[in-house]
C-alpha positions as CSV (number, residue, x, y, z in Angstrom):
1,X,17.5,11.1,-5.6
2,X,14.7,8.9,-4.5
3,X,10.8,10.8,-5.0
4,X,7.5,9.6,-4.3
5,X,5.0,9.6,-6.3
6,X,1.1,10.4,-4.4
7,X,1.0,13.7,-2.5
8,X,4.4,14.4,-3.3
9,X,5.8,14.8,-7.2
10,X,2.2,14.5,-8.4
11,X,-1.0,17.1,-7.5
12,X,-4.1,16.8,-6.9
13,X,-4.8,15.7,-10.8
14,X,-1.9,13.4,-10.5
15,X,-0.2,15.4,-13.0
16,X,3.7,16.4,-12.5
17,X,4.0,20.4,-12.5
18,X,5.8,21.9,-15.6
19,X,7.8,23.4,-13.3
20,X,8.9,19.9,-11.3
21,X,9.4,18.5,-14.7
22,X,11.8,21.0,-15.4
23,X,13.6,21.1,-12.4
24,X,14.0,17.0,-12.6
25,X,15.4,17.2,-15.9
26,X,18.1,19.9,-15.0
27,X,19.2,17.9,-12.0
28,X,19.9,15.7,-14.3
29,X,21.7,17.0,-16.7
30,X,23.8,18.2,-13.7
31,X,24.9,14.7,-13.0
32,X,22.3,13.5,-10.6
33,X,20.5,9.9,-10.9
34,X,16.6,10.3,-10.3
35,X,14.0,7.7,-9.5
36,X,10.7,7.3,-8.3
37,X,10.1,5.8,-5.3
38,X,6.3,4.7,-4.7
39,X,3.6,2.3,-3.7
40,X,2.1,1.7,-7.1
41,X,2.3,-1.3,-8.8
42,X,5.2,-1.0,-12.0
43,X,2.6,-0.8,-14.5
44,X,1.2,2.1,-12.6
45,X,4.7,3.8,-12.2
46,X,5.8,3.3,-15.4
47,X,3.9,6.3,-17.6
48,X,5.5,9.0,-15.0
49,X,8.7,8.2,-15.3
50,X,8.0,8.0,-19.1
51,X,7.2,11.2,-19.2
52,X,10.4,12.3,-17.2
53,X,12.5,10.3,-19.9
54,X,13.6,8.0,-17.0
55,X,16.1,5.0,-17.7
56,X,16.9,4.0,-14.0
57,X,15.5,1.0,-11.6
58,X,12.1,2.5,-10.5
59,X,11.0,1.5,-6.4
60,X,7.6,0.1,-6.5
61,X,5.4,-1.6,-4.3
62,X,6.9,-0.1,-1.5
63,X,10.3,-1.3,-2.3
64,X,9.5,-5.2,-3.3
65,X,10.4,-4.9,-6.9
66,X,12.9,-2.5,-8.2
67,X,12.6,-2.9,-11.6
68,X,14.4,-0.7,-14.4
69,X,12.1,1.6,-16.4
70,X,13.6,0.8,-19.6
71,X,15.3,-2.5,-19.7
72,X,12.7,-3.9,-17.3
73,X,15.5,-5.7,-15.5
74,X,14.9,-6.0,-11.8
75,X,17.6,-5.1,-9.0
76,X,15.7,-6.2,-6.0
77,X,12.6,-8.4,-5.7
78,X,10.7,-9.4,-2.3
79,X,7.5,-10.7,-2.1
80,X,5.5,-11.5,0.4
81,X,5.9,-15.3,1.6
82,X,2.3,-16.9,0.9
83,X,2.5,-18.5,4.1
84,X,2.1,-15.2,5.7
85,X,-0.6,-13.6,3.0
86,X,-2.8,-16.3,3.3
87,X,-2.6,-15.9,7.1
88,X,-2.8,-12.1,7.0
89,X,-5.7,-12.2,4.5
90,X,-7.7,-15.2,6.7
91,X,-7.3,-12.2,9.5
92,X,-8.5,-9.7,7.0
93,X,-11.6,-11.4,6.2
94,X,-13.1,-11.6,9.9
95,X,-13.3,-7.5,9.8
96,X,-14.9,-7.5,5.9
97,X,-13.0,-4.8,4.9
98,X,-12.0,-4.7,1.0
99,X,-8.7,-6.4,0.5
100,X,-6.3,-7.0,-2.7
101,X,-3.3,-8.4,-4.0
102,X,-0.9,-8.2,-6.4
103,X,0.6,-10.9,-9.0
104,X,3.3,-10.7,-11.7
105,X,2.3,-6.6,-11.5
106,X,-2.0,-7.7,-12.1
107,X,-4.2,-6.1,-9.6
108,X,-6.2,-9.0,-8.1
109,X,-9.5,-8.6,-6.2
110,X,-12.7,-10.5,-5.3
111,X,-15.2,-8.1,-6.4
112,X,-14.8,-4.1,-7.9
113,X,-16.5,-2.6,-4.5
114,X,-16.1,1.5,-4.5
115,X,-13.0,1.5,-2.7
116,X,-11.3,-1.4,-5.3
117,X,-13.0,0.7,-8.2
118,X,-11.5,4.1,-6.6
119,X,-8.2,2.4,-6.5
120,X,-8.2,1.3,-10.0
121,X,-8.9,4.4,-11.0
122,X,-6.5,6.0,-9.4
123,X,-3.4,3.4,-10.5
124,X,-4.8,3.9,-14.1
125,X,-5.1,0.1,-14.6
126,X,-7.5,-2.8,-15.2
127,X,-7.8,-5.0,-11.9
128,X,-8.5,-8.9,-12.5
129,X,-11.7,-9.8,-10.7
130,X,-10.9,-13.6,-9.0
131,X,-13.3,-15.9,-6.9
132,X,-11.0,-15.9,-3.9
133,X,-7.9,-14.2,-3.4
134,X,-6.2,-17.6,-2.6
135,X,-6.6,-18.8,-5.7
136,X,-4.1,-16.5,-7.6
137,X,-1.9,-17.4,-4.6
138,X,0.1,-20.0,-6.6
139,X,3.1,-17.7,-6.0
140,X,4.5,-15.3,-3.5
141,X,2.5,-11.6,-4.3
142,X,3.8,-8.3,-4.2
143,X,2.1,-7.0,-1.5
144,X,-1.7,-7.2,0.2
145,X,-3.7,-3.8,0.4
146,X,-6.7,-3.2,2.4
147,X,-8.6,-0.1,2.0
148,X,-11.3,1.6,4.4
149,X,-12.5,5.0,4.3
150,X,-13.1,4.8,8.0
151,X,-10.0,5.6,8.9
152,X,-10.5,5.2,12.8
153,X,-12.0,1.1,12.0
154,X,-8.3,0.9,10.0
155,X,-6.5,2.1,12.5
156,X,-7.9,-0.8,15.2
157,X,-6.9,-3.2,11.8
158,X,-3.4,-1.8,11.7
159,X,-2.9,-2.3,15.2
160,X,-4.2,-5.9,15.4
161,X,-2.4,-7.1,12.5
162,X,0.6,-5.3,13.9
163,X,0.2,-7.1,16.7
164,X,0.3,-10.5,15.3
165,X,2.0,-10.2,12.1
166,X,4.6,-7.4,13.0
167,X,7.4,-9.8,13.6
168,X,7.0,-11.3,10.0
169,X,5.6,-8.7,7.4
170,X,6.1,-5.0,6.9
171,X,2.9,-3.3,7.9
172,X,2.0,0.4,6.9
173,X,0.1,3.2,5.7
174,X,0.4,4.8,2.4
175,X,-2.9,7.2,2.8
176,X,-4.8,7.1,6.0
177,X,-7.3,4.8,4.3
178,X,-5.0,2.4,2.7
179,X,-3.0,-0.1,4.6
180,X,-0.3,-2.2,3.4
181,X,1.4,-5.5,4.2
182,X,5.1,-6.7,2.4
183,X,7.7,-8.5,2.9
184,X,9.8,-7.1,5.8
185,X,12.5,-5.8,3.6
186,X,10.0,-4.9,0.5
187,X,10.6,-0.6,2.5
188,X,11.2,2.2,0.1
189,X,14.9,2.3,2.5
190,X,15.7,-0.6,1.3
191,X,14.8,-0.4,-1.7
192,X,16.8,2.6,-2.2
193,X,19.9,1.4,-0.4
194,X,19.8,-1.1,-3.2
195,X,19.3,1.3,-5.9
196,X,22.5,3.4,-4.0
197,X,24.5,0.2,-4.2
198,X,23.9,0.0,-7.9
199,X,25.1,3.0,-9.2
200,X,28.1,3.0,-6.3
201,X,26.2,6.3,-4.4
202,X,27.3,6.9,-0.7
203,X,24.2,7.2,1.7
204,X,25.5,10.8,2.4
205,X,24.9,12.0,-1.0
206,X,21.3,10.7,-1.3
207,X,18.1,12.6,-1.0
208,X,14.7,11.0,-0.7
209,X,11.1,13.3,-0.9
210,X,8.4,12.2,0.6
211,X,4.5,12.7,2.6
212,X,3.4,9.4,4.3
213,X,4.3,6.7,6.7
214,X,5.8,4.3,4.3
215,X,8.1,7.2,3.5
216,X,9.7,7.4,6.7
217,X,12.0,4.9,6.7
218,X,13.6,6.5,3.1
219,X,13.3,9.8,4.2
220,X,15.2,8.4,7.4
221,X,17.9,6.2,5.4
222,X,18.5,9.1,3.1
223,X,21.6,11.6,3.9
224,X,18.5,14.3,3.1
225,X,15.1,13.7,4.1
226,X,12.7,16.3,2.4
227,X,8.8,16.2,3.7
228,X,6.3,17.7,2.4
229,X,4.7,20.8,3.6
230,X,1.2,18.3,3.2
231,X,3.2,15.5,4.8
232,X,1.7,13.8,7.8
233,X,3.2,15.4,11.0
234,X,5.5,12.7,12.1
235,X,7.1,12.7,8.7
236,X,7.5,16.2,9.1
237,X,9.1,15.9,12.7
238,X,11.5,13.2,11.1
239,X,12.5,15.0,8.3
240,X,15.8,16.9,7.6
241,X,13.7,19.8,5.6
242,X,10.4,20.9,5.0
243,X,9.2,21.7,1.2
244,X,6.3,23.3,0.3
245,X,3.1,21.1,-0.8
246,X,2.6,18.6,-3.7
247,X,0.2,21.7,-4.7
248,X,3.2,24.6,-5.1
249,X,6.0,22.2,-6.6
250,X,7.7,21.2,-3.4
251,X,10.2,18.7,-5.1
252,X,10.7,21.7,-7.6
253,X,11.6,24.0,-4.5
254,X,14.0,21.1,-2.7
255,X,15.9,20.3,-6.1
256,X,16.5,24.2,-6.0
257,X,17.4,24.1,-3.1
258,X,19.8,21.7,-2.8
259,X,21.1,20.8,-5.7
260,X,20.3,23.6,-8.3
261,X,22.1,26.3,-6.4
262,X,25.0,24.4,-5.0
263,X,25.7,23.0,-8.2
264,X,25.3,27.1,-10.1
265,X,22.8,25.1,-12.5
């Protein structure tokens, strides 16, 4: 079982529920792998599943590194070729709107602007303020993250970039204001086939929860795709069930659900 992090496990506080908490740890012990599957960088990952006890590759970064939360060995790793982030960011630049990257699992940005300082804030970590993004590009990031609070201006970026990077880079929203660019096979769905393929888990018997955009493609991959009640409609309308919010312990309810009561936990 795959489970995002934002809008989803966590609530408004970021906190995970007492009751999620419990019902995580008796899926468990009924036999049932959990992970997280999330946009945060590892570092950023890494105290929540912590607090769950977890000892299982984590999806990060949208799915380019799958690292484990213990061992810190890493199952599946792809970056974003620095051909195409210098290209992407060069694009970036001509609209002004705050842009970051990731290296070796450091936040990198030119200057800690409101939305870069909001950001931090909300990862829980320290970025590293650089001259020029370029300059840290002496290896392939993670991913590239540009964030707007006018979300109408990012939804012209997203389509423009779409436009002329789509064939090469995963493009996609993770909140309506922030809009991401990977490696085309850095998708939560791929990640989490990988993660299936580890532990020798049929597709069939894998469940992914999830809210946002670059959800869909895990909730699709999934044998059950659980959305949020707060999810964005299309993820709704794609998945196989409806929970209720991030605010009422949705992945609470779902584990009940599905696994609790079939199992007789």
């Amino acid at each position: 079982m795959a489970i995002d992090l934002d809008d989803t496990l966590l609530d408004s506080r970021l906190r995970i529920s007492r009751e999620c908490r419990v019902a995580i740890t008796r899926v468990r012990e009924a036999g049932v792998k959990v992970t997280l599957a999330t946009g945060r960088m590892f570092s950023s990952a890494l105290p929540y599943a912590r607090q769950l006890d977890m000892n299982v590759p984590l999806i990060t970064y949208q799915g380019a590194w799958v690292r484990n939360s213990l061992s810190g060995e890493t199952l599946y790793y792809r970056p974003v070729p620095r051909k195409w982030a210098r290209a992407l960011l060069a694009r970036v630049r001509e609209f002004g709107y705050h842009c970051q990257t990731y290296i070796d699992d450091r936040l990198c940005m030119e200057a800690l602007t409101e939305e870069g300082k909001a950001y931090a804030e909300l990862a829980g970590v320290t970025p590293v303020i650089v001259d020029r993004l370029e300059d840290v590009m002496d290896q392939d990031p993670l991913k590239l993250l540009v964030i707007n609070n006018d979300t109408g201006r990012l939804d012209e970026l997203e389509r423009v970039l779409l436009a002329e990077f789509g064939e090469h880079l995963y493009i996609t929203k993770s909140k309506p204001f922030y809009l991401e660019a990977m490696h085309p096979e850095a998708t939560k769905g791929k990640a989490l086939e990988a993660v299936a393929r580890y532990f020798g888990i049929d597709r069939a018997e894998v469940m992914a929860v999830g809210d946002s955009y670059n959800d869909l493609d895990m909730l699709q991959w999934a044998g059950l795709g659980v959305a949020m009640a707060n999810a964005r409609e299309e993820v709704r309308r794609a998945a196989d069930y409806v929970t209720l919010s991030n605010e009422e312990h949705g992945v609470a309810e779902a584990l009940t659900k599905f696994i609790l009561k079939r199992k007789g936990s």
